[in-house]
C-alpha positions in Angstrom: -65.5 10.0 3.0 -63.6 7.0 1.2 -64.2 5.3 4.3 -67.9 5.9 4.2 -68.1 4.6 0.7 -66.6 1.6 0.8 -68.9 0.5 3.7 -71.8 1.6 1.9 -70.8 -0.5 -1.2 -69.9 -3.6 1.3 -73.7 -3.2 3.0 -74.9 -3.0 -0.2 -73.8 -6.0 -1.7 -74.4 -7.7 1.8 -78.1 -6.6 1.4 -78.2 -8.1 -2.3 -76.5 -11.6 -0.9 -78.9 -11.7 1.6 -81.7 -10.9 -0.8 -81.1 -13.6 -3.1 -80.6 -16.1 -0.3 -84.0 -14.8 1.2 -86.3 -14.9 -1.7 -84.4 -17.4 -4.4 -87.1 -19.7 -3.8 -90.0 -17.4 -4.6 -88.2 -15.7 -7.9 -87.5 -18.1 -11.2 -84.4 -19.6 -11.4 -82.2 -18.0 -14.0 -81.7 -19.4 -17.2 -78.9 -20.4 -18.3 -78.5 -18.4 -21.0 -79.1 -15.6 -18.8 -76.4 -16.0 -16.0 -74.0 -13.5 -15.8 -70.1 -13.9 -14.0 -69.8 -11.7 -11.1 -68.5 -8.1 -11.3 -65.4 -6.8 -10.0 -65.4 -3.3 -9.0 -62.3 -1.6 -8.1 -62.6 1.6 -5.3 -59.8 3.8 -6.0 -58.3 5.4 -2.7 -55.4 5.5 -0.8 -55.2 1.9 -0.9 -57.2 0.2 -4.4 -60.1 -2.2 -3.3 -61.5 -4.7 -5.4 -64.7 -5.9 -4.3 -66.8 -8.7 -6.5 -70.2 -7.9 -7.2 -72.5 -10.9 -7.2 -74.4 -10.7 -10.3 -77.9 -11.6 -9.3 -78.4 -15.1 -10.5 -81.1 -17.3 -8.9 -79.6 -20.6 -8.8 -82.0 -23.2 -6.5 -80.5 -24.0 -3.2 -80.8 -28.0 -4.1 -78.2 -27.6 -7.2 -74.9 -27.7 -4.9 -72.0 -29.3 -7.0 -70.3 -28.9 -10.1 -67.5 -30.6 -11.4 -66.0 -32.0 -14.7 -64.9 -36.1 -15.7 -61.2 -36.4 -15.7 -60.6 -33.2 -14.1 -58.2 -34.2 -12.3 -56.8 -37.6 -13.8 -54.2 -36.5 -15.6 -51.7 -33.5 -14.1 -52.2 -30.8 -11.1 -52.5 -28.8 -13.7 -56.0 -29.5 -14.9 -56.8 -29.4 -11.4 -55.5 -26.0 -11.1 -57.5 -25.1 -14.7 -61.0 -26.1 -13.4 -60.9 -25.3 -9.9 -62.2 -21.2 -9.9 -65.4 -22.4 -11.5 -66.1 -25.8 -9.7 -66.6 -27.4 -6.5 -65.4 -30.6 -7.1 -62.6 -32.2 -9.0 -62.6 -36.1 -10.3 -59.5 -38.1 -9.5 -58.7 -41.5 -9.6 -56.9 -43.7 -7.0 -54.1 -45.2 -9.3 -53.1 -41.6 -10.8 -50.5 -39.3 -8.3 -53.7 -40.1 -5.8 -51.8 -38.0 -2.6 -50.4 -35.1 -4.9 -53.5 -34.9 -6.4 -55.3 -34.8 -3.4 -53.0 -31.9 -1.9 -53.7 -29.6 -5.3 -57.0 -30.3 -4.4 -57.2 -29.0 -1.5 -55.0 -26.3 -2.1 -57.3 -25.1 -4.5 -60.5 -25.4 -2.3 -62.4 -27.6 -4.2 -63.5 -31.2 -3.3 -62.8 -34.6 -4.9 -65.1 -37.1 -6.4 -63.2 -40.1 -6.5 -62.8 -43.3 -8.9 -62.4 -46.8 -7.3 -62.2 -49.2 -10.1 -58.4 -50.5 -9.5 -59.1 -51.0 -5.9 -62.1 -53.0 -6.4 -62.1 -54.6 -9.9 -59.7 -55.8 -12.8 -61.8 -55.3 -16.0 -64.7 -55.0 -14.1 -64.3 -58.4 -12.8 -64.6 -57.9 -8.5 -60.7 -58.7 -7.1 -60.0 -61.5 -5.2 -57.9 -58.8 -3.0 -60.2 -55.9 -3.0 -60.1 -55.5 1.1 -56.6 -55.8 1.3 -56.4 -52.9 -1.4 -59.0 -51.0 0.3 -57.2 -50.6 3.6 -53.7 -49.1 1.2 -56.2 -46.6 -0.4 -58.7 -45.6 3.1 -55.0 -45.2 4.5 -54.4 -42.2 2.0 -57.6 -41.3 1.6 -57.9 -40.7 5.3 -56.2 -37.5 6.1 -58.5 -35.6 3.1 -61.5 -37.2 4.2 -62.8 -33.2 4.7 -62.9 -32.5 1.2 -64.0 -36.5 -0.3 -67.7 -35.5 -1.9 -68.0 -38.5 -3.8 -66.4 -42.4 -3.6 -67.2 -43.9 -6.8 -66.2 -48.0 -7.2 -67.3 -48.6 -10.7 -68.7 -46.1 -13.7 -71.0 -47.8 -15.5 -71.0 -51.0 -13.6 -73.9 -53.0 -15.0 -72.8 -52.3 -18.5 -70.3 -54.6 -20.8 -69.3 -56.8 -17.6 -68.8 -60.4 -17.6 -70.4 -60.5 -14.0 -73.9 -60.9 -13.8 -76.1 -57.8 -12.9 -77.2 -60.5 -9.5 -73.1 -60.9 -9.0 -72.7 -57.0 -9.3 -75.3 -55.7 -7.2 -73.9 -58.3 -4.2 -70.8 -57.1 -5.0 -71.8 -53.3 -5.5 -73.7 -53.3 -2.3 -70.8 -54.6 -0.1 -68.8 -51.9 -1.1 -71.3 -49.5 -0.2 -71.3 -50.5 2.8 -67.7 -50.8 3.1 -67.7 -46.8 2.2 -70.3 -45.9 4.4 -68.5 -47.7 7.6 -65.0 -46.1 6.6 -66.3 -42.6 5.3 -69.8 -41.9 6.5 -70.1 -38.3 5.7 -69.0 -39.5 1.6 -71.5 -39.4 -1.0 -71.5 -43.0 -2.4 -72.0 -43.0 -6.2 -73.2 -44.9 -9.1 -73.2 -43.8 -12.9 -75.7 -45.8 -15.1 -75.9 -45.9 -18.8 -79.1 -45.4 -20.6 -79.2 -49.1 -21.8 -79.2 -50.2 -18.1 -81.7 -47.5 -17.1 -84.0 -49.2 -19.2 -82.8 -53.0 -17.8 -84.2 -52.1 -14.8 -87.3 -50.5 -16.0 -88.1 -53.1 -18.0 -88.3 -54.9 -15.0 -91.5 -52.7 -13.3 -89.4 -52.9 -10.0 -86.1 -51.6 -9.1 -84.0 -54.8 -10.6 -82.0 -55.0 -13.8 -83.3 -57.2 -16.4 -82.0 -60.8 -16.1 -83.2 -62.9 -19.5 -81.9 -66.0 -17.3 -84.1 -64.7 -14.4 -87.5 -64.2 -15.3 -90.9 -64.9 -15.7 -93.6 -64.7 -17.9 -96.8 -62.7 -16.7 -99.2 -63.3 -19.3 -99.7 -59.2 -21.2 -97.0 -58.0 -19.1 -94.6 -60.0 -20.6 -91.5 -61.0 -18.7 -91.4 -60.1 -15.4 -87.6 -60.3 -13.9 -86.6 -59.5 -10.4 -83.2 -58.4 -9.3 -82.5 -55.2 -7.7 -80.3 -51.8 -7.8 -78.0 -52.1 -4.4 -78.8 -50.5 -1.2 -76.2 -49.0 0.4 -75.6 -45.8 -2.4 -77.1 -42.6 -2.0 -75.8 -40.5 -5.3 -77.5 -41.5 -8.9 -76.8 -40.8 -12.1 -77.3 -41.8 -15.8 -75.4 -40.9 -19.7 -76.6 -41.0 -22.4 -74.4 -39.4 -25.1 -76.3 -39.8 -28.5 -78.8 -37.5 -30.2 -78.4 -33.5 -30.0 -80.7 -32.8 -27.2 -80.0 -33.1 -23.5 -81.1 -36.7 -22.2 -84.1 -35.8 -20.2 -86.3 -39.0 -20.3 -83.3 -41.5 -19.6 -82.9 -39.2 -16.4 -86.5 -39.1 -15.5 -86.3 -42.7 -15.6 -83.3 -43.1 -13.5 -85.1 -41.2 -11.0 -88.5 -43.8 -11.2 -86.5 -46.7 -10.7 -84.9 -45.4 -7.5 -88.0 -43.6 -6.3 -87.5 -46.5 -3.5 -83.9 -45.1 -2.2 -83.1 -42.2 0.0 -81.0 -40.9 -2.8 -79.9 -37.4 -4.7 -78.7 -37.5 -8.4 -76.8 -35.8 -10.7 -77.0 -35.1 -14.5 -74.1 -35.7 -17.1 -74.4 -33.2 -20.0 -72.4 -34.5 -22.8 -69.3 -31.6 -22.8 -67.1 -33.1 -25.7 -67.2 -33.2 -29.6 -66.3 -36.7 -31.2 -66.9 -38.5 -34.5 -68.6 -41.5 -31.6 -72.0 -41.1 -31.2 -73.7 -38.2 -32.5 -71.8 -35.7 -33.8 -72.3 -32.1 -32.6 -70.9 -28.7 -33.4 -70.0 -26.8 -30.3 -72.8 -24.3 -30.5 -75.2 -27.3 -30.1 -73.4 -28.3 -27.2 -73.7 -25.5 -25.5 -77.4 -25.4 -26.4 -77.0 -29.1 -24.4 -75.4 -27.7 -21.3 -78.3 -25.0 -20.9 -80.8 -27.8 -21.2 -79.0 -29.7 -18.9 -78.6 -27.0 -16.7 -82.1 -26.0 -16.7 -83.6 -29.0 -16.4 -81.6 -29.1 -12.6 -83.4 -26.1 -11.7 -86.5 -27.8 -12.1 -85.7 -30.8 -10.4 -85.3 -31.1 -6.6 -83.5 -33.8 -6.6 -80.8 -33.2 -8.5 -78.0 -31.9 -6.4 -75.0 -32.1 -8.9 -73.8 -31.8 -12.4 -70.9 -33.5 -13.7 -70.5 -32.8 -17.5 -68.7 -35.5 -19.7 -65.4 -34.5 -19.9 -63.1 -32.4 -19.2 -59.3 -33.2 -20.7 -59.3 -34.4 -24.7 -58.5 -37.8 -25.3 -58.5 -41.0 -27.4 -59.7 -44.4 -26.8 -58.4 -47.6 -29.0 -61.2 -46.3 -32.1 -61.8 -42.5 -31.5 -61.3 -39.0 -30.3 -62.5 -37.0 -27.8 -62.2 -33.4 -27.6 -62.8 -32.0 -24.1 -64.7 -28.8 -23.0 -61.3 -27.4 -22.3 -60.1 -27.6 -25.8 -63.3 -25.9 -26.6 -63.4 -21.9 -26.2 -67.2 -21.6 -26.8 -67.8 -24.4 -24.5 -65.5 -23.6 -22.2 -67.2 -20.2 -21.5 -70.6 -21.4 -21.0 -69.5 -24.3 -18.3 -67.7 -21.3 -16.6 -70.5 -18.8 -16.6 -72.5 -22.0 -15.1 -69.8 -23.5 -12.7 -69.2 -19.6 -11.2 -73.1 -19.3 -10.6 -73.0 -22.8 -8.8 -69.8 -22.6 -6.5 -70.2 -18.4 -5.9 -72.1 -16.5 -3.7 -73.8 -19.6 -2.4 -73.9 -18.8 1.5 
């Protein structure tokens, strides 16, 4: 009889896997307020059985990744913290790179991975950068199963003394540099909001040059330039105001209507007396927008909430989602329905 059960209840919560696989495109995606964790049900025998019970959300097959800034930066231990509700984990190449790589993979999760020392000094390009390179695809190699994302630079067009023509030359070497030595890696750029606009401003996909451009009589200056080739992974932040940055992300997504790209959205996930200051409940109000706004969007195939770990810069504070309960619980509740229950 206790047999008989437990294969009922196991066909059962096959059927309701199979279900939401089968019509999650014809039902609403959940809300985020309304996702639930999963269930876990224990049948009482001879032998205990615990058995999770998926909870029914409807999460859109194009939302595949989730995973926190500095995740994984500063000790295994964060790793370890933020691992059962994501898919990915953020190192950086400079930081314990193989032992963080190992915890990494010991706790099934991916890596999105910085590049900056290897490539620049202050975001200047290095004079050594392939020499560097070859040191860091020598490590990188043996993981290159669990590599989501290489990312050289965040923020690359913003406060650098290159020019944005110098960058994206530089940029779009390294790209393909990535793609030759890790073709199955997603290869990344973060914009910020202020760039976003450079390159709309531009009514093509190039950055806006004021030592480049043209006047068109109404249209004002006309500047050409262009966002480099060889990435495939988008994404723009915008910290200020309360509400989730919708339009800076709609934009992102016109000015690289061109590339065979995906993209993903950066809720802001800390409190700070820097930009705007918010109270945690209006953060969390920020991660449902952000989260919902995904569902929506087909393109969007990742969210990567600004930050994880606390910690201060040379002016101010930062105070990470896992120093904040309330906020803390809501980016669980949404990792869980991202990274469970997904085949």
């Amino acid at each position: 009889m206790f047999d008989k059960l437990k294969s009922t209840c196991f066909f059962s919560i096959l059927t309701l896997m199979s279900s939401n696989g089968l019509f999650a495109q014809e039902i609403p995606a959940t809300k985020a307020a309304d996702l639930k964790d999963p269930l876990m049900v224990i049948l009482h025998g001879e032998v205990n059985t615990p058995l999770v019970v998926p909870p029914g959300n409807v999460v859109p097959n194009h939302i595949k990744e989730f995973g926190f800034y500095h995740s994984g930066w500063f000790s295994t231990d964060k790793i370890v913290d933020s691992a059962p509700f994501s898919t990915f984990v953020n190192l950086v190449i400079d930081r314990n790179l193989t032992e963080n790589l190992e915890a990494a993979k010991k706790n099934g999760v991916k890596v999105w991975i910085e590049l900056f020392p290897t490539f620049f000094s202050r975001k200047v390009k290095r004079d050594d950068f392939y020499e560097r390179w070859q040191v860091v695809k020598a490590q990188l190699k043996p993981y290159e199963d669990i590599i989501y994302a290489l990312d050289p630079l965040d923020e690359p067009f913003h406060k650098t003394p290159m020019s944005d023509y110098e960058m994206a030359d530089y940029l779009n070497d390294i790209g393909y540099l990535l793609e030759s030595d890790f073709p199955n890696a997603k290869r990344a750029i973060t914009l910020t909001k202020d760039s976003v606009g450079k390159f709309k401003k531009s009514g093509k996909d190039a950055p806006y040059d004021p030592n480049k451009c043209r006047f068109a009589g109404v249209m004002g200056k006309i500047c050409e330039g262009y966002l480099p080739g060889s990435y495939n992974l988008f994404g723009a932040d915008y910290y200020a105001h309360v509400d989730f940055q919708e339009d800076v992300v709609n934009d992102l997504m016109y000015i690289t209507r061109n590339h065979l790209a995906d993209y993903y959205i950066i809720p802001k996930a800390f409190k700070s007396t820097n930009y705007t200051n918010m109270t945690e409940e209006q953060l969390v109000n920020r991660a449902r927008q952000a989260y919902d706004f995904a569902t929506q969007n087909e393109g969007i195939v990742a969210i990567y909430p600004f930050v994880w770990v606390s910690f201060e810069d040379s002016k101010h504070s930062y105070v990470g989602t896992e120093d904040l309960p309330t906020l803390r619980k809501e980016y669980e509740r949404i990792g869980k329905a991202i990274k469970l229950f997904r085949e």
